[in-house]
C-alpha positions in Angstrom: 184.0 34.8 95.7 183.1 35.0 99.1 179.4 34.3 100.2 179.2 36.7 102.7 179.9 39.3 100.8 178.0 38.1 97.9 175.3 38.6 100.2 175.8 42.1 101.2 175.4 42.9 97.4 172.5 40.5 96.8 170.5 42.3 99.9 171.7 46.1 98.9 170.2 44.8 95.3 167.3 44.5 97.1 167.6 47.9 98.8 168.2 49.8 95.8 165.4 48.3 93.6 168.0 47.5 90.6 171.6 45.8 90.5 172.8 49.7 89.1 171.8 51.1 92.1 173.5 48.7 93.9 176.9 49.0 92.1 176.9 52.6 92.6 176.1 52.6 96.6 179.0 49.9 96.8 181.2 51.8 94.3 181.3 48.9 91.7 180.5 48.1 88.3 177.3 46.5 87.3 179.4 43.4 85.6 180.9 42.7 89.1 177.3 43.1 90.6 175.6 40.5 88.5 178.6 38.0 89.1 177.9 38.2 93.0 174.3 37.4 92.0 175.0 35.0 89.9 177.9 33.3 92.1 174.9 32.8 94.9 172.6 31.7 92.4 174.5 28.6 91.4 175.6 28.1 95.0 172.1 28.0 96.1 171.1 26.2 92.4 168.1 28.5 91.4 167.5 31.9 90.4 167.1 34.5 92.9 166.1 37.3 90.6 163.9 38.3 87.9 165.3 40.5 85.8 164.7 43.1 83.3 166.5 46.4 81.9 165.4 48.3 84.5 163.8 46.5 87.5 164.3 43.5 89.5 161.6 41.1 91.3 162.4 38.1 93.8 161.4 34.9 92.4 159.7 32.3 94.9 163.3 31.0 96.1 164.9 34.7 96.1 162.0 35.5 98.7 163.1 32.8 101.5 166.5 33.3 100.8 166.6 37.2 100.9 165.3 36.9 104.5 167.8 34.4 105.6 170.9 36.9 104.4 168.8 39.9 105.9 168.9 37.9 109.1 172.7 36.5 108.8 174.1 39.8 108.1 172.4 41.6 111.1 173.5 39.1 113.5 176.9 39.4 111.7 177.2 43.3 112.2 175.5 42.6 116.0 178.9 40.4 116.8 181.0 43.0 115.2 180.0 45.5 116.9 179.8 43.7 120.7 183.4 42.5 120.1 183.7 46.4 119.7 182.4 47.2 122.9 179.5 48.5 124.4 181.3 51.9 123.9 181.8 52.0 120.5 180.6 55.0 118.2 177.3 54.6 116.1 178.2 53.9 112.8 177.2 52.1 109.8 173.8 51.9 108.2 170.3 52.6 110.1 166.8 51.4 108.9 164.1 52.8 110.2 160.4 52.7 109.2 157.1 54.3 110.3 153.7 54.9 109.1 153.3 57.9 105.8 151.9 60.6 107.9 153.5 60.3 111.3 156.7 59.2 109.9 157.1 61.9 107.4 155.8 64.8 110.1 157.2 63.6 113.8 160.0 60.5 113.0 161.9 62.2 109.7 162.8 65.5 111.5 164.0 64.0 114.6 165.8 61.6 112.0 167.2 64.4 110.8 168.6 65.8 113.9 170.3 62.5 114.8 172.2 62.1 111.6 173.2 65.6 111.9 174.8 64.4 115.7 176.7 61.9 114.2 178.2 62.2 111.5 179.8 58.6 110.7 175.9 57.0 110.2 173.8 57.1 106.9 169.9 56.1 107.3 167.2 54.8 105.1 163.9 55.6 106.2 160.8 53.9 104.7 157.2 55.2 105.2 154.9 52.2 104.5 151.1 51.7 106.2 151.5 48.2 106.7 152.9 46.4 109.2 156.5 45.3 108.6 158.3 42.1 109.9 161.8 44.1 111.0 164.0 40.8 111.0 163.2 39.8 107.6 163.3 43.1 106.6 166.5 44.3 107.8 164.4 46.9 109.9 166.6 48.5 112.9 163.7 50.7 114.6 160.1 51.0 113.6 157.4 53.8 115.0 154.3 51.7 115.3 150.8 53.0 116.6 148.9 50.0 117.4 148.0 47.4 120.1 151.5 45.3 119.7 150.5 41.5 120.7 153.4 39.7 122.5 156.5 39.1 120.6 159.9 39.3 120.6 160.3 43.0 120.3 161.3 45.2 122.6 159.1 48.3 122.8 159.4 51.8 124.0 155.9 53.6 124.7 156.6 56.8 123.1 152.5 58.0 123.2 148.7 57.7 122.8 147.0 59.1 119.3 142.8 59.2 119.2 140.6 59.9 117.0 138.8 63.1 115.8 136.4 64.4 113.7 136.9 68.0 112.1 135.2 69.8 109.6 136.5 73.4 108.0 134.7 76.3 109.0 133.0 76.8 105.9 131.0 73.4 105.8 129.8 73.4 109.2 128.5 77.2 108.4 124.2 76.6 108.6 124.8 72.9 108.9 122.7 70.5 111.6 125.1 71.3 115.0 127.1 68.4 116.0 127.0 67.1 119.8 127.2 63.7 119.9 128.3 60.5 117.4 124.6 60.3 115.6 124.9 63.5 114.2 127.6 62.4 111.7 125.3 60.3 109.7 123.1 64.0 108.9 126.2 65.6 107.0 128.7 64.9 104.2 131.1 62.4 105.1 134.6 62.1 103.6 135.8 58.7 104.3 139.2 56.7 104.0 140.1 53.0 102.7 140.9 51.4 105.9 139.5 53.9 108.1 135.7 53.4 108.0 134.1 53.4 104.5 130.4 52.8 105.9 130.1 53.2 109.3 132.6 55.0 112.3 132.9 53.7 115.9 133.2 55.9 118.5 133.0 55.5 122.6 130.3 54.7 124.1 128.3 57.5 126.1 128.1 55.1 129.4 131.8 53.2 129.5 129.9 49.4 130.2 128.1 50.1 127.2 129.3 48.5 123.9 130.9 51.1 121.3 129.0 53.3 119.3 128.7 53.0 115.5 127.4 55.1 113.7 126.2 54.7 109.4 128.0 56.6 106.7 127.0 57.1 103.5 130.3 58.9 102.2 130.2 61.3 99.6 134.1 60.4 99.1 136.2 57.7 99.7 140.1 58.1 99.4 143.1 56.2 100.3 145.2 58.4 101.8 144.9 61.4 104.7 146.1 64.1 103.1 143.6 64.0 100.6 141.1 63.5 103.2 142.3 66.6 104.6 142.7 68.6 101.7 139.2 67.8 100.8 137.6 68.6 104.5 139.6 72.1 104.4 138.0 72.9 100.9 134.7 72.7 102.5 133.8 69.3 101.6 132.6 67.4 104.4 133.7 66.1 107.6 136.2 63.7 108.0 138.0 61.1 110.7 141.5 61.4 111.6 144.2 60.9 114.1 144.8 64.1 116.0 148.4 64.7 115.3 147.3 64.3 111.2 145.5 67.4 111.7 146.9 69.3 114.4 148.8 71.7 112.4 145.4 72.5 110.2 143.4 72.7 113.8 145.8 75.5 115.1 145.5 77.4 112.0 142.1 77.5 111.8 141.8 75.4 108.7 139.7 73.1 110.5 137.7 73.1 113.6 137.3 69.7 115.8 133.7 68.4 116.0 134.2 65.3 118.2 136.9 63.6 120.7 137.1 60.1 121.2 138.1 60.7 124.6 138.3 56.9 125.6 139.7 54.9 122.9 143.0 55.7 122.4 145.8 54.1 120.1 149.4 53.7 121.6 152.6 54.5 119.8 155.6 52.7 120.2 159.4 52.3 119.3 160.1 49.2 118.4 163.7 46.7 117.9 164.4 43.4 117.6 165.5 41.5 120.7 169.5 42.0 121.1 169.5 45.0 118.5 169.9 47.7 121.5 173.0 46.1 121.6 174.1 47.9 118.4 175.6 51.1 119.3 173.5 53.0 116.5 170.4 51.6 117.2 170.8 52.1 121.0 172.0 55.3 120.7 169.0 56.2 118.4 166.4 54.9 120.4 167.8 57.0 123.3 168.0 59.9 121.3 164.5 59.9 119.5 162.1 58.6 122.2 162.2 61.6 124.7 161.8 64.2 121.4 158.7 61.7 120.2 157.3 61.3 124.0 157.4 65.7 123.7 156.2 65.5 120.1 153.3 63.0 120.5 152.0 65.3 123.9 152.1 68.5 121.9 150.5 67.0 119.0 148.0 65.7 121.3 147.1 68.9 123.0 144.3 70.5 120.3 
């Protein structure tokens, strides 16, 4: 059997979360699925997979070697493609992650619009809050909003996101007013796992001054924005978010902003491996979706 290939099934394994979903996606049976596994298994001399009827899990040896075919297959289909020209039509398979809420409201529609331009390519996108490591994991493009230290990646500023506090109508109705950061700790809070549980920094009031925090004492804690959201619309309590999470609540009048941070502000980038811009789909794709995010980002931005 050859190994290359072998691979390709052994990483869309991976992909699919089970060797059925695998067979179907490469249009073969499952018995011809597990021999490619179990042809690089005894190449490699130790299992690669945990099994069971209906999942699969890496063992410790699967892990290091599922990065090494994610790697040797992308350089594979990078050398295919150059010997195809710098002209070549986008094609093949693009992965692309984000974060949950920006990449599910800005990166999927514009997603959406690119795979509707051409035709040949297919796309996985994955939402995940955590930071992802797009060699070993076979990641084409990522939207990331962070401070990116250096690395190998080549980045495309695409944006700035801040910080916001909002509050529905209906809770800030004969509540203390709110002028500056101290104020917060007076009210109901309605705080997120990761995003300040007992405290919230803001600017500080004179820029040589060191940042503001103010105490919390959170009436809920919850692990994701929408519910944050949800709950600050139903009157709950106010709540800290990126703008663009709640501009479209904002313009409707679900919510009403309390307080900018004006001064610290959280760039967004596009990111690719070194020498993947070289990949007609992924350079094509990069030039396609960073002007619409550069226009979504500002209009988000403009509350």
């Amino acid at each position: 059997m050859d190994r290359i290939e072998a691979m390709r099934v052994f990483v869309t394994a991976l992909e699919e979360g089970s060797l059925a979903g695998a067979g179907r996606r490469l249009s073969r049976s499952p018995a011809a699925v597990s021999r490619a596994i179990a042809f690089l298994e005894d190449h490699v001399g130790a299992p690669l997979l945990h099994r069971t009827t209906r999942t699969i899990r890496l063992s410790e040896a699967g892990e290091r070697y599922a990065e090494a075919c994610r790697r040797i297959l992308t350089e594979l289909e990078e050398a295919d493609l150059l010997a195809a020209g710098e002209a070549a039509a986008p094609r093949g398979l693009l992965t692309v992650s984000g974060p949950l809420v920006s990449g599910a409201l800005v990166l999927r529609p514009i997603l959406d619009a690119y795979l509707a331009a051409y035709p040949a390519l297919r796309a996985r996108l994955l939402l995940l809050d955590r930071q992802v490591n797009l060699v070993d994991e076979g990641i084409d493009v990522a939207l990331r909003i962070a401070y990116l230290p250096d690395s190998s990646l080549i980045a495309l500023r695409v944006g700035d996101v801040r910080r916001i506090v909002v509050a529905s109508p209906a809770y800030l109705k004969g509540k203390p007013p709110i002028t500056q950061p101290a104020d917060v700790a007076r009210h109901d809070c309605i705080a997120m796992t990761g995003f300040g549980q007992d405290s919230w920094t803001f600017s500080p009031a004179i820029e040589k001054d060191p940042p503001q925090q103010v105490k919390i004492a959170p009436r809920l804690v919850v692990n994701t924005v929408e519910a944050a959201l949800g709950s600050a619309i139903d009157g709950y309590g106010l709540t800290r978010v990126f703008s663009y999470q709640a501009a479209d609540e904002v313009r409707a009048g679900r919510l009403v902003v309390v307080l900018r941070d004006e001064t610290y502000a959280q760039p967004v980038h596009l990111l690719a491996p070194e020498g993947r811009l070289s990949v007609p789909k992924v350079r094509a794709f990069v030039d396609f979706a960073g002007p619409r995010l550069k226009a979504e980002f500002a209009r988000l931005a403009q509350l």
